[in-house]
C-alpha positions in Angstrom: 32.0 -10.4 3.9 35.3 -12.5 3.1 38.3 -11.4 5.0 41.5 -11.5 3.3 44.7 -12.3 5.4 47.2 -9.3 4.0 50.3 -10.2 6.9 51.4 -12.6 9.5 52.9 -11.1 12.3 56.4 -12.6 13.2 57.7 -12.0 16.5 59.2 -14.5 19.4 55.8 -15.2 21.0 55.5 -19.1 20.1 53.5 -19.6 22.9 50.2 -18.0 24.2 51.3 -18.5 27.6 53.1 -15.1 28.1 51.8 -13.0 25.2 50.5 -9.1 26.8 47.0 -8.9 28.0 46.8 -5.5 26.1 48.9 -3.6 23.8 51.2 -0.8 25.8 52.9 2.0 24.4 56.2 0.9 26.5 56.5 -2.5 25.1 60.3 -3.7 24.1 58.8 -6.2 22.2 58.6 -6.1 18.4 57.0 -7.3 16.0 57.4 -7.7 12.3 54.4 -7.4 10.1 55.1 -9.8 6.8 53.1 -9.1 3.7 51.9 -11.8 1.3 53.0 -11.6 -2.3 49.6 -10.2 -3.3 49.8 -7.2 -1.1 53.6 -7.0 -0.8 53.4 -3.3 -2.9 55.7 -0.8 -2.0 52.2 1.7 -3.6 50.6 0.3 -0.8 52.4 1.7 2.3 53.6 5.1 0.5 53.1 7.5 3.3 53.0 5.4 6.3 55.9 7.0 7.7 54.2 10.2 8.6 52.4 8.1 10.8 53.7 7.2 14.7 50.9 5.0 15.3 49.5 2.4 13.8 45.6 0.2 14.3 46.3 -3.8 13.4 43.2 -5.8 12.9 43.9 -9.1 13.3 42.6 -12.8 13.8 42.4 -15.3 17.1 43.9 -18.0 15.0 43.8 -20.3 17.9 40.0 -19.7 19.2 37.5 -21.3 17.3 34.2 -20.7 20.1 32.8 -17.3 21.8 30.9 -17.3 25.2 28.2 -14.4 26.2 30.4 -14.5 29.6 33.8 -14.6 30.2 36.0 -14.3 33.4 38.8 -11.4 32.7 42.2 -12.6 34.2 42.7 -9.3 35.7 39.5 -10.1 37.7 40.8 -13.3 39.8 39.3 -15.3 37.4 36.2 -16.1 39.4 33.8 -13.3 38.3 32.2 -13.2 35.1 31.4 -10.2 32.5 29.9 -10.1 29.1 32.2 -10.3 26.5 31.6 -7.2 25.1 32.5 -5.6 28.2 36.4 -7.1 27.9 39.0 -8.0 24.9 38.5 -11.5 25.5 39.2 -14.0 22.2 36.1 -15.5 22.8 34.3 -13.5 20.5 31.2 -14.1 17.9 34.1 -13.0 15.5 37.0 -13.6 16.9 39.0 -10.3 15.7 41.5 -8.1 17.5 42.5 -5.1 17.7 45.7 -3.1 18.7 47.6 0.1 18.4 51.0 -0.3 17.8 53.9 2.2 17.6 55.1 2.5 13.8 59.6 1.7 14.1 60.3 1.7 10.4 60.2 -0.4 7.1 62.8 -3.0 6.6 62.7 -4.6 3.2 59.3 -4.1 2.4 57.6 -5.7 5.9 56.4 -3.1 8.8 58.4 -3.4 12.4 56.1 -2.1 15.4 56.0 -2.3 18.9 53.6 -2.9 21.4 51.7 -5.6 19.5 50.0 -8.3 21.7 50.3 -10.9 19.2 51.3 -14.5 18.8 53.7 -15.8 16.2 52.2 -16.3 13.0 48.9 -13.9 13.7 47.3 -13.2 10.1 46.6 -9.4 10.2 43.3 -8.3 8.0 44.2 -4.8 8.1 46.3 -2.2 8.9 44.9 2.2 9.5 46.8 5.3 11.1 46.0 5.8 14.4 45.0 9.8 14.8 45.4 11.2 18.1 42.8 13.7 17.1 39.6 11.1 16.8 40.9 8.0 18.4 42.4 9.4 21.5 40.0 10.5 24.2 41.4 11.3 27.7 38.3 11.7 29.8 37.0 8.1 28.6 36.3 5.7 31.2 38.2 2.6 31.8 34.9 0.6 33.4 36.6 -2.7 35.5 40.0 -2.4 33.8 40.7 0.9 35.4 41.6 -1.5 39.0 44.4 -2.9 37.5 45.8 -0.7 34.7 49.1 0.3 36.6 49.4 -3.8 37.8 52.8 -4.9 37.3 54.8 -7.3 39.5 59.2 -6.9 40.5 61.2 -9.3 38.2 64.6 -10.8 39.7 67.0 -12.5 37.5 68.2 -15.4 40.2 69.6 -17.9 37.5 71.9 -20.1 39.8 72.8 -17.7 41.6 73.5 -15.0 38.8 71.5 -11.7 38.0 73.5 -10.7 35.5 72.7 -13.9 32.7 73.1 -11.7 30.2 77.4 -11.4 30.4 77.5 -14.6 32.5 79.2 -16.8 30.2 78.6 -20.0 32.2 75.7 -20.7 30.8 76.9 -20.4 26.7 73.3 -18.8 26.2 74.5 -15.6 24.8 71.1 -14.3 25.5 70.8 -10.7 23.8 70.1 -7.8 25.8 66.5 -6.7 23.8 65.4 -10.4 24.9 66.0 -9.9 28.2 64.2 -6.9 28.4 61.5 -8.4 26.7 61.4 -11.4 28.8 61.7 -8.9 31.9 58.6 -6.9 30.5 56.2 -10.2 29.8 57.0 -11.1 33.5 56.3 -7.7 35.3 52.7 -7.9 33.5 51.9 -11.1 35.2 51.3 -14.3 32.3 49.8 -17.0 34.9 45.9 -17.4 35.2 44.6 -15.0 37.8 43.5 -17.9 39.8 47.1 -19.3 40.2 49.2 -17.8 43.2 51.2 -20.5 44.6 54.3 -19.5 45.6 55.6 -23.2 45.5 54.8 -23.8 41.4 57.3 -23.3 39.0 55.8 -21.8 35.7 57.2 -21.9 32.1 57.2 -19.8 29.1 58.9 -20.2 25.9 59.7 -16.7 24.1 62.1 -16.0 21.4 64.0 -19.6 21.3 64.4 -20.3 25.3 62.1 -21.4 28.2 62.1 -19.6 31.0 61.0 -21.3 34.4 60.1 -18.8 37.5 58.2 -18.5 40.2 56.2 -16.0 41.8 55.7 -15.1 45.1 54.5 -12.3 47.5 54.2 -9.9 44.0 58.1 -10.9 42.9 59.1 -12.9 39.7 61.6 -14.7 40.1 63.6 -16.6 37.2 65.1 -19.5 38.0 66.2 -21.0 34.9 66.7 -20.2 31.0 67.6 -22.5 28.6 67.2 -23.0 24.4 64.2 -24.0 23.7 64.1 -27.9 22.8 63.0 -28.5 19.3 
């Protein structure tokens, strides 16, 4: 079977370092599905609208290997599952697969949220999610249900400032929706699970800047933003 790249998600997620574990219904982030020429037909999409929810399948573009066993970052790190026990990229066919929130059409291209993407992900496919068949409350969460509600405080110490956003000092003029997404990609955690030194400085480009924190005692604390260099 030949796959056929129909999109390439666009979104500020240059970097892997950073990108959501999961897919999360109260994601700021969004994304912007592009469609190549060939499948850019308004036909195509008539009736999306009705739909909330949306499935992507996508590509690892960045994984070329699977591994039987992998060590889930929620985990510590240390303890090793089978990788069809987890989401991990490592796959035999390195596919993924998340449920978005359907925000609108703008000029022909899809805009979601929620999607645990990086920059420039070719997507293979796009279905309706249907709470009636694809939602099912009583299902078990096996390991994952430990750390589902795992989240960590994020504090905005930028020289002194918690307020970057209006502080003019620094010239960045950083929009509000990028703070909150920055704020968001923090609370869930980004470093390996086998990092915790509260010493290290940690950094993480997203939308156009570099953020440097640090982490300690379950608080993030940013300690720096800046454009990102080019």
């Amino acid at each position: 079977m030949e796959l056929k790249v129909i999109a390439y998600a666009r979104n500020g997620h240059t970097d892997k370092f950073g990108i959501p574990r999961q897919s999360r219904e109260e994601s700021p982030i969004l994304t912007r599905i592009v469609f190549e020429p060939e499948y850019n037909v308004p036909e195509a999409l008539r009736g999306i609208e009705g739909y909330s929810h949306l499935w992507l399948i996508w590509g690892f573009s960045e994984v070329d290997s699977w591994s039987p066993t992998v060590r889930p970052p929620r985990l510590g790190g240390n303890t090793r599952m089978g990788v069809f026990a987890t989401r991990s990229p490592y796959r035999p066919n390195p596919l993924g697969l998340s449920s978005v929130r359907l925000i609108g059409i703008e000029n022909g291209d899809l805009i979601v949220s929620g999607a645990d993407v990086l920059d420039g992900t070719p997507i293979y496919d796009i279905k309706p999610y249907l709470s009636f068949s694809d939602s099912h409350p009583d299902a078990k969460n096996g390991f994952a249900e430990e750390t589902k509600d795992y989240q960590l405080e994020v504090k905005w110490q930028v020289e002194g400032t918690t307020s970057i956003a209006e502080d003019k000092r620094y010239g960045l003029g950083l929009p509000r929706d990028t703070k909150d997404a920055i704020t968001y990609i923090l609370a869930q955690d980004p470093r390996p699970a086998y990092q915790d030194d509260p010493e290290r400085e940690y950094k993480m480009d997203y939308d156009g800047y570099t953020i440097t924190f640090s982490v300690k005692k379950q608080v993030v604390v940013v300690k720096k933003i800046e454009k990102t260099k080019k």
